[in-house]
ZAMARGU-4260 file (C-alpha; in steps of 0.2 Angstrom, whole numbers, plus 5000, padded with zeros to 4 digits):
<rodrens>
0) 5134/5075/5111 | 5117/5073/5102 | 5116/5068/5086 | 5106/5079/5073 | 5093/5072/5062
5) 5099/5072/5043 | 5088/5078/5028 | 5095/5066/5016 | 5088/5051/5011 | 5102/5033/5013
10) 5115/5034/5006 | 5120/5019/4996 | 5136/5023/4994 | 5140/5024/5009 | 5131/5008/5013
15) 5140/4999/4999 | 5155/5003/5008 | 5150/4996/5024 | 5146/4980/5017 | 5164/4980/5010
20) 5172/4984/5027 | 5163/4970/5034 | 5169/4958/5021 | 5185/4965/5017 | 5191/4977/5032
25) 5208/4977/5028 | 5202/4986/5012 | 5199/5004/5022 | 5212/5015/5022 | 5208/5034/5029
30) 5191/5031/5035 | 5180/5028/5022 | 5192/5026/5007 | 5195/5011/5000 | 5211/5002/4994
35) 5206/4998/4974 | 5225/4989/4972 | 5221/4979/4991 | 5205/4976/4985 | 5213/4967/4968
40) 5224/4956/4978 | 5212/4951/4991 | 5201/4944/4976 | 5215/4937/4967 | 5210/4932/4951
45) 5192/4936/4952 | 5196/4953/4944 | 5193/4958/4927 | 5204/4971/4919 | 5205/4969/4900
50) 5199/4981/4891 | 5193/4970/4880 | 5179/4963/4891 | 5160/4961/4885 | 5151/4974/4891
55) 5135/4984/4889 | 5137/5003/4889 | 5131/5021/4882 | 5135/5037/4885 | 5131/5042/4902
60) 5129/5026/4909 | 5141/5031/4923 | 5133/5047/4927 | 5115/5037/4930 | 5124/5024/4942
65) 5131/5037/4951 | 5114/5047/4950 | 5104/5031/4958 | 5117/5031/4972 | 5117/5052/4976
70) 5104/5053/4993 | 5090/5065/4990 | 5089/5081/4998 | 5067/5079/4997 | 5054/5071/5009
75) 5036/5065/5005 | 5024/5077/5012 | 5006/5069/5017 | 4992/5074/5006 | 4976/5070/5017
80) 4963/5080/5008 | 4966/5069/4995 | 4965/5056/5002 | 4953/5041/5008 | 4955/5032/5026
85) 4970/5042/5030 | 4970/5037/5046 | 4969/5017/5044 | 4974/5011/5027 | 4989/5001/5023
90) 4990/5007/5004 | 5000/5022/4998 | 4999/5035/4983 | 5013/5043/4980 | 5014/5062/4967
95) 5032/5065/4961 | 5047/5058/4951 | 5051/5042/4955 | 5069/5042/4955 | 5070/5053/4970
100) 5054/5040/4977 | 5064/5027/4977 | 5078/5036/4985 | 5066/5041/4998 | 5059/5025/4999
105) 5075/5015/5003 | 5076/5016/5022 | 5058/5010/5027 | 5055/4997/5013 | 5073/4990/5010
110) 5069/4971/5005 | 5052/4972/5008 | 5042/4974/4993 | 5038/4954/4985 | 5031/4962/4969
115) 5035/4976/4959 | 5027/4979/4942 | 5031/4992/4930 | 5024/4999/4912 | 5036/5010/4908
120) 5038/5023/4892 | 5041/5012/4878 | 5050/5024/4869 | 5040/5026/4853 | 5044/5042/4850
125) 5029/5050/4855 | 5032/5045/4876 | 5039/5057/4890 | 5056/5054/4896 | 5061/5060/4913
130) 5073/5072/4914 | 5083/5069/4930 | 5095/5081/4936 | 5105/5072/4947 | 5115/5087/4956
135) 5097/5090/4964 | 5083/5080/4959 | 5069/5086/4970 | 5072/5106/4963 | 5073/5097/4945
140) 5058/5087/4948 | 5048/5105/4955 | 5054/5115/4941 | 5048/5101/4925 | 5032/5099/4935
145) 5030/5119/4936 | 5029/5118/4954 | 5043/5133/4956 | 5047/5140/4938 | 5035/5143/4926
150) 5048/5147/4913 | 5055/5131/4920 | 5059/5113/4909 | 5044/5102/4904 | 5046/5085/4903
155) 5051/5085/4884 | 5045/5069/4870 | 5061/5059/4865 | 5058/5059/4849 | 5067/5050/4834
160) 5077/5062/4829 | 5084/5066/4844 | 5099/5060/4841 | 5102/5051/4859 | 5087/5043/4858
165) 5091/5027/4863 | 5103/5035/4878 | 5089/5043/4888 | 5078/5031/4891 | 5092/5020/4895
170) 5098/5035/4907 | 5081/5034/4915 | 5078/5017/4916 | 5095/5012/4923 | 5096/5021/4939
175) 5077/5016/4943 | 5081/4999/4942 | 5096/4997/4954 | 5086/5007/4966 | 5070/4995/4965
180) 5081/4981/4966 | 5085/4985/4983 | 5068/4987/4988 | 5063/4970/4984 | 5064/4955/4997
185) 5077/4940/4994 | 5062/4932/4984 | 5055/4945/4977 | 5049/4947/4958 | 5049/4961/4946
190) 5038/4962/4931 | 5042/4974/4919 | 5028/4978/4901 | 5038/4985/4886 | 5038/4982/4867
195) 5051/4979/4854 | 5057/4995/4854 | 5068/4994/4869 | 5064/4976/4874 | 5081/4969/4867
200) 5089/4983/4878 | 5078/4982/4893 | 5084/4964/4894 | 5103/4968/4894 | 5101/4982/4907
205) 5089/4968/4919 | 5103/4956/4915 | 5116/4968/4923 | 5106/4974/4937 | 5096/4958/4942
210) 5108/4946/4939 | 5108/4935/4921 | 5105/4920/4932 | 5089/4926/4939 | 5079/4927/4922
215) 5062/4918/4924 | 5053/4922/4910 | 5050/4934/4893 | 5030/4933/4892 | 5023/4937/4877
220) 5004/4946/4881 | 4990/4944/4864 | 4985/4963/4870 | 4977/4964/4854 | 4965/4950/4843
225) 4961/4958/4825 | 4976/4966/4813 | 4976/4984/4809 | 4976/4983/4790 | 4985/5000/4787
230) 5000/4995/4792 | 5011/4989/4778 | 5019/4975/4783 | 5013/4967/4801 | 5001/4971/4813
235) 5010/4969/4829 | 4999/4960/4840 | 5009/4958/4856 | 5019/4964/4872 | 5030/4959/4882
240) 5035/4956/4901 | 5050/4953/4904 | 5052/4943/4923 | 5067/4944/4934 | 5068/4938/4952
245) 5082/4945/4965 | 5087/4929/4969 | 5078/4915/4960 | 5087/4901/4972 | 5071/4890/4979
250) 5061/4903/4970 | 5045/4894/4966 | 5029/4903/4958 | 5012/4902/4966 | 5007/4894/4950
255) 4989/4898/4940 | 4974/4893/4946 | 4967/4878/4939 | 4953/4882/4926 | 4936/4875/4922
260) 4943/4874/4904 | 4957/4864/4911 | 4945/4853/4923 | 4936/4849/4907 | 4947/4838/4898
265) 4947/4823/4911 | 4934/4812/4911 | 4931/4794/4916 | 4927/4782/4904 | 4929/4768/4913
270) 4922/4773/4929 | 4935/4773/4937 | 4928/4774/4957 | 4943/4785/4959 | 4935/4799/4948
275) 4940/4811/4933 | 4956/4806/4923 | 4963/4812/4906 | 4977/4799/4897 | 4997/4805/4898
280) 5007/4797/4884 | 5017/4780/4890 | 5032/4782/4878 | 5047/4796/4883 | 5062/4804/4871
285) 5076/4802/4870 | 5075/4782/4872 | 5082/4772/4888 | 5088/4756/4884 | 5081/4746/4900
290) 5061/4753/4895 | 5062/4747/4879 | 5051/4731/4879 | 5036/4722/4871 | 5018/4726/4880
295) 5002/4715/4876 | 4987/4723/4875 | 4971/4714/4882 | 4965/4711/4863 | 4980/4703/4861
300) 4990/4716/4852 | 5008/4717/4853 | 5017/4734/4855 | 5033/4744/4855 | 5038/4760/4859
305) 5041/4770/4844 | 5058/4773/4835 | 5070/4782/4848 | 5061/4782/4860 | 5057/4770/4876
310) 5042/4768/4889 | 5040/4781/4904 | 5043/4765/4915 | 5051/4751/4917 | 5043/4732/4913
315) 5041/4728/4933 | 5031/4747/4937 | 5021/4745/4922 | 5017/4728/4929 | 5014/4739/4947
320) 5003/4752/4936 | 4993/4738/4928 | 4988/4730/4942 | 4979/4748/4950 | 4972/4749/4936
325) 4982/4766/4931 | 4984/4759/4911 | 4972/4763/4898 | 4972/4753/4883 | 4957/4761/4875
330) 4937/4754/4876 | 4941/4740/4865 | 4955/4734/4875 | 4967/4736/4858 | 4974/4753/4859
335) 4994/4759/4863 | 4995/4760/4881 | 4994/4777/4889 | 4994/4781/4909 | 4978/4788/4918
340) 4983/4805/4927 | 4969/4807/4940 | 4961/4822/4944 | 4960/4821/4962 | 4979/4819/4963
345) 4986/4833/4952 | 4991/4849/4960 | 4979/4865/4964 | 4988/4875/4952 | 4997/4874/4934
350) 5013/4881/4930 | 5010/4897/4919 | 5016/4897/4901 | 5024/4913/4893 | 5012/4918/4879
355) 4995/4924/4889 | 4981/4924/4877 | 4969/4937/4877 | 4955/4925/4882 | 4963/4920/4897
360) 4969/4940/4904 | 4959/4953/4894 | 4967/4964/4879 | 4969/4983/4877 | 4954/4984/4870
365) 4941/4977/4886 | 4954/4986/4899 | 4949/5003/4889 | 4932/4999/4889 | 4931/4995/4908
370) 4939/5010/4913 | 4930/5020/4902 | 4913/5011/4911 | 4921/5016/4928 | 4922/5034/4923
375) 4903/5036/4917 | 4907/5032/4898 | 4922/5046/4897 | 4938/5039/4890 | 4955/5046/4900
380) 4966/5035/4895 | 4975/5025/4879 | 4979/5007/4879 | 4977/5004/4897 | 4982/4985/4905
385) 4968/4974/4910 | 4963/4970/4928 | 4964/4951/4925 | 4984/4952/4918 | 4989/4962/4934
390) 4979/4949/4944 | 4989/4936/4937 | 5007/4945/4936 | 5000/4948/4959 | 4995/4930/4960
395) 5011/4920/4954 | 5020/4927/4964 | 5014/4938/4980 | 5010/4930/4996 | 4992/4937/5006
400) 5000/4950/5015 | 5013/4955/5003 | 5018/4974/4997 | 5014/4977/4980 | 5025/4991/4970
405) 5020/4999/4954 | 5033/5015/4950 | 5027/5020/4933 | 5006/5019/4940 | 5000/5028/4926
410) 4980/5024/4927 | 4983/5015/4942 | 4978/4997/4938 | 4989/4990/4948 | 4982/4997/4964
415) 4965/4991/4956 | 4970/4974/4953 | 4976/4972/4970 | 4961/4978/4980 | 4951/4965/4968
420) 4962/4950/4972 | 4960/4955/4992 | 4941/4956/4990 | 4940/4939/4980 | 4955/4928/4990
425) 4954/4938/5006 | 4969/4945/5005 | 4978/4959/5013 | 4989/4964/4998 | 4995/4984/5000
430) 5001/4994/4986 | 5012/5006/4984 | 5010/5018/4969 | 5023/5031/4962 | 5018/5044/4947
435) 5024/5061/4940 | 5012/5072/4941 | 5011/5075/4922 | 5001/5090/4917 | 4985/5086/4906
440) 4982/5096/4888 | 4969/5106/4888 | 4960/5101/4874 | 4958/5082/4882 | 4944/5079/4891
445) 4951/5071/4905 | 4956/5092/4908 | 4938/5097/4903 | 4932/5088/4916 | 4941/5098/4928
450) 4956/5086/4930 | 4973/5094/4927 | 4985/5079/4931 | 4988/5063/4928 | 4988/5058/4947
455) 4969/5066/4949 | 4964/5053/4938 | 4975/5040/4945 | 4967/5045/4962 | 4950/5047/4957
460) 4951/5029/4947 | 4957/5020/4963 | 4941/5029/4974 | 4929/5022/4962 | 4936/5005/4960
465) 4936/5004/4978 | 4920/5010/4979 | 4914/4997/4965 | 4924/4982/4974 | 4914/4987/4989
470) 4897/4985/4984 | 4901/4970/4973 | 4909/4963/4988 | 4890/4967/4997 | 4881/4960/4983
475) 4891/4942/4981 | 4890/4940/4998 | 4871/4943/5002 | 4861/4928/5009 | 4875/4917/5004
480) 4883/4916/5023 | 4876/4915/5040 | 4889/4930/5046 | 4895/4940/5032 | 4912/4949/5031
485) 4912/4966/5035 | 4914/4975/5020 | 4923/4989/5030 | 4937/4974/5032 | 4942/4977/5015
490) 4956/4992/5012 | 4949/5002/4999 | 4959/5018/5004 | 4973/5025/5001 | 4986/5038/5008
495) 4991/5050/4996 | 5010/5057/4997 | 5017/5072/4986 | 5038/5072/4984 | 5043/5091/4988
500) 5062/5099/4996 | 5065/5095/5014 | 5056/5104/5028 | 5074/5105/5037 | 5081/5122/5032
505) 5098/5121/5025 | 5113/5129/5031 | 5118/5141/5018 | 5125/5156/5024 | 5140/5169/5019
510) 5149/5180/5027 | 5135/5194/5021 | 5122/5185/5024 | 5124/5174/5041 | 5113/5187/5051
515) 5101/5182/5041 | 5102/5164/5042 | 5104/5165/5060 | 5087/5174/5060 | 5078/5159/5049
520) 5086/5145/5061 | 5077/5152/5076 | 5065/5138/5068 | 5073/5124/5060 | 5058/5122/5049
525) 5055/5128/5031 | 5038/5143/5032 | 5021/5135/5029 | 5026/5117/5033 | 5016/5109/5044
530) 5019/5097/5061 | 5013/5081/5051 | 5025/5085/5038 | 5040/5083/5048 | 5033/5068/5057
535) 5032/5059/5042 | 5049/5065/5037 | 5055/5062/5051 | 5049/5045/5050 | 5057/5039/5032
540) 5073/5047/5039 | 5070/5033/5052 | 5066/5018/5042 | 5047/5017/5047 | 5033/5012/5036
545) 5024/5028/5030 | 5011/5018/5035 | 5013/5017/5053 | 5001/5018/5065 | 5004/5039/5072
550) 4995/5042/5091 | 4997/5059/5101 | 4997/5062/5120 | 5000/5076/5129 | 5012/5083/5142
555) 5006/5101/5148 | 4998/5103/5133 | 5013/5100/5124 | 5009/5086/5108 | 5021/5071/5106
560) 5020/5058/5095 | 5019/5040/5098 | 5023/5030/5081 | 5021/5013/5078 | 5017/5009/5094
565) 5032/5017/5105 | 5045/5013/5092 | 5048/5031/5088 | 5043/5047/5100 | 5041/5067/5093
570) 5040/5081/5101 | 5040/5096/5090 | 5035/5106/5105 | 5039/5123/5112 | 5046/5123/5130
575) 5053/5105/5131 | 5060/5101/5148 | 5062/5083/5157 | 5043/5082/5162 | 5040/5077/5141
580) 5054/5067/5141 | 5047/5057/5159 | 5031/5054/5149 | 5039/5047/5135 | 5049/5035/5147
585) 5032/5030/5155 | 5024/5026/5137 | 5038/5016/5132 | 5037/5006/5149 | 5019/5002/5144
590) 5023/4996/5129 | 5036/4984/5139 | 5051/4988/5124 | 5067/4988/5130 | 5072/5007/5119
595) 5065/5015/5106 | 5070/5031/5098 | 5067/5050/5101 | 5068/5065/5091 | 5067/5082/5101
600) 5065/5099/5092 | 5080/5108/5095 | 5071/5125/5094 | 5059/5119/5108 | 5074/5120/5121
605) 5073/5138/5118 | 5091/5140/5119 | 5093/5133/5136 | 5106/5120/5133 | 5106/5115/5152
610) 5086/5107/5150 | 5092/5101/5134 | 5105/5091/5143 | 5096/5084/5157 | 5084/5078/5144
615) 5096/5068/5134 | 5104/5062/5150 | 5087/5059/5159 | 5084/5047/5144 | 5103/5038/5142
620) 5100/5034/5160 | 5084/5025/5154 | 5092/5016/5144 | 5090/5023/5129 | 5110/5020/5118
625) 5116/5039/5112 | 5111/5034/5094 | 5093/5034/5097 | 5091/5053/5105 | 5092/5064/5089
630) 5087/5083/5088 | 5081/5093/5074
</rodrens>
């Protein structure tokens, strides 16, 4: 028997219940049903059932949980006209709802995205709330975005008198937050910008999802430096970013770069042939009996620690620090004793605080001005976040080579920031970036200047901020090194991906209409799809990085695909008989892998089930297990 290909995306239900049968197998009764009353006893006491139990809910909470766990029925076609290095880059732009992205995304980036950062609606009442559907999210997500029905829903304002206000943004962000959580590795972090209208709730659904136990931070960003004097009572000044690690065990950040500013406070007074060094205070709360003692100063002056508190260390390594000269009692020999911290022995990097002054990571106001510099002096877009805080939120805690994920891309600064920090650290950060493509008004000028979604900017910002990273890359490297970089090393593409239905027909027929359908499935495939759309389908359905690296050969002028490197073969073919299938053989061979996997077009066996047998044998018999062979 050959298994078929699927057109769902994992299911995580069905994985969840994996991972119980693996823990717990006594638990399964009937296949794939659990044992809820087994399940109490095994834990024991570990179950809550009171009623009476602390909990955070709303109204529909269940159904969003449920929602994040139903697979989707879509697929992400490619999109290379709109695109910039199709062919090589290792950064991705992604057009659709990103619920069903993440869905999709689940099997080829399962624990490996290190950072995610998100600036999601805030929920002011003037911000779009998506409306997710989730008996089919990909038809939904068509209709809102007028893709199928003109008369179809938009994506509505949730406004305050909407009387589930609060509800629906919690029903949106719920289910997109237990779907990214999967996608970050063990260490991975997620950044998330909001302000107070949803922080406090934000934080109780991040508690539930990530963990209470893996809070790192609540950073308070000065987006803005002067008050706006019509408001009545305060001018809010501020956002926040709320940090959360998957597992925050060993977690350690990158730290901040050390400063000139910071640099600038040591000195050497004393010339000191050890170099630069700024005074730490001697004396430590609350007060340890054993450091309490009297210290002379050279001038002769007796001192104490003050009240309830003792020295930093104990009478015979002060003696230690004395003699190394590591003591500074002031230029006259009569000050309170204080240590010498020396420059040359402090770390690289300084352990980042959580309120980010505007100084140090730009505010609202410069981000808006960059942009709108970017775009020849035309301004597309409100309150933007600067380059230099998305730099920092990369740099604390993305390694060189890791993936970046931004699900609510907006204007796409995220995808800016991380080709910057790769051309100033070398780097080879990737991005991924999600957005709805929401429809521009007309009147803006954004939509003047022939845009019509919010992706054409977002793509068009990242082409020129490439382009701009490029040449400055050229420029600050001219005459500087005997054998510059290449500037063509630096991944300034980007391969643009739209969410749409499957390109695997369904099976919907009734008794009237199975002539019909048997008609359609002569071709598997939905009309006006092409062969690089069910590659890539084909190659989230296998778990593959829609990044991979996709070669041809041919077999009698028949096409097959080679992706990434032999780990997966395609042959959408008409006429496929065992020479394809040898040729396939013979290219794994040369790669020296043991198996791989196969996917044959069912159609291209023209009904002849005894070539299509001989295939799927010809290839068990080299050693490819049964799991690995799939039509569609």
């Amino acid at each position: 028997m050959v298994n078929k290909l699927k057109g769902e995306s994992l299911d995580i239900t069905k994985q969840n219940i994996e991972r119980l049968k693996k823990l717990f197998p006594e638990v399964l009764t009937d296949g794939d049903k659990i044992d809820f009353d087994l399940l109490k006893t095994v834990l024991g006491q570990e179950v809550e059932e009171s009623n009476e139990r602390y909990q955070f809910t709303w109204h529909g909470k269940k159904k969003a949980i449920l929602g994040a766990q139903k697979p989707s029925k879509g697929t992400l076609r490619p999109v290379p006209e709109k695109s910039k290095n199709f062919d090589t880059t290792e950064n991705l732009y992604i057009e659709g709802d990103n619920l069903e992205v993440l869905k999709l995304l689940q099997k080829s980036y399962n624990g490996k995205i290190k950072l995610i950062y998100i600036d999601p609606p805030y929920n002011t009442g003037k911000d779009f709330v998506y409306k997710d559907n989730f008996t089919d999210g990909v038809q939904s997500y068509l209709e809102q975005t007028g893709q199928v029905d003109l008369q179809g829903n938009r994506l509505s304002t949730n406004t305050e008198s909407n009387g589930r206000f609060h509800t629906d943004w919690l029903n949106m962000m719920y289910p997109r937050l237990k779907l990214a959580r999967h996608l970050l590795t063990d260490d991975g972090v997620i950044f998330i910008s909001i302000d107070d209208s949803e922080q406090e709730k934000l934080k109780m659904i991040c508690n539930e999802v990530f963990g209470e136990h893996n809070f790192l931070a609540q950073v308070i960003w000065e987006r803005a430096y002067s008050p706006v004097n019509l408001k009545k009572n305060f001018s809010e000044s501020h956002d926040f970013i709320l940090v959360y690690g998957k597992n925050t065990n060993g977690l350690v950040s990158n730290g901040l770069k050390r400063t000139e500013a910071a640099n600038d406070r040591y000195a050497n007074p004393d010339n000191d042939p050890r170099g630069l060094w700024k005074s730490s205070d001697l004396s430590v709360g609350p007060a340890i009996e054993k450091n309490i003692y009297e210290i002379m100063t050279p001038s002769g002056r007796k001192v104490m620690p003050p009240n309830g508190y003792s020295w930093r260390l104990s009478k015979d390594k002060f003696a230690e620090y004395v003699e190394d000269n590591r003591i500074w009692f002031g230029p006259e020999g009569n000050n309170v004793p204080s240590i010498k911290r020396f420059l040359s022995e402090v770390k690289d990097t300084i352990t980042p605080m959580t309120i980010w002054k505007y100084q140090d990571v730009g505010h609202s106001q410069n981000a808006s001005q960059s942009l709108k510099k970017l775009f020849d002096g035309k301004a597309y877009f409100t309150y933007p976040k600067p380059i230099e805080l998305i730099k920092r939120i990369i740099e604390l805690y993305s390694n060189p080579d890791s993936i970046i994920l931004d699900f609510f891309s907006g204007s796409a600064t995220t995808a800016h920031a991380t080709m910057q920090l790769n051309a100033e650290d070398g780097g080879q950060r990737r991005f991924i970036m999600v957005q709805l493509p929401e429809g521009l008004e007309e009147r803006s000028e954004a939509y003047k200047d022939g845009y019509r979604t919010l992706c054409d900017i977002g793509v068009e910002r990242i082409h020129r901020a490439g382009e701009q990273i490029r040449q400055t890359f050229i420029e600050n490297q001219a005459g500087l090194l005997s054998e510059p970089i290449d500037p063509d090393s630096l991944d300034i593409g980007f391969k643009v991906l739209k969410l749409d239905t499957s390109n695997i027909r369904e099976w919907n027929a009734t008794f009237e209409t199975i002539e019909e359908e048997l008609d359609l499935f002569a071709t598997p495939f939905i009309e006006g799809r092409s062969e690089l759309d069910i590659v890539y389908e084909i190659m989230l359905k296998h778990g593959l990085a829609l990044t991979s690296v996709i070669e041809t050969f041919k077999v009698n002028k028949h096409r097959v695909y080679d992706i990434a490197c032999g780990h997966l073969f395609i042959c959408l073919a008409d006429n496929i008989d065992t020479h394809i299938v040898e040729a396939i053989i013979a290219k794994r061979d040369e790669y020296g892998m043991e198996t791989s996997s196969v996917v044959l077009s069912d159609a291209g066996f023209n009904g002849n089930d005894s070539e299509k047998l001989n295939c799927i044998e010809r290839l068990k018999d080299a050693g490819y297990p049964e799991d690995n062979v799939l039509t569609i």
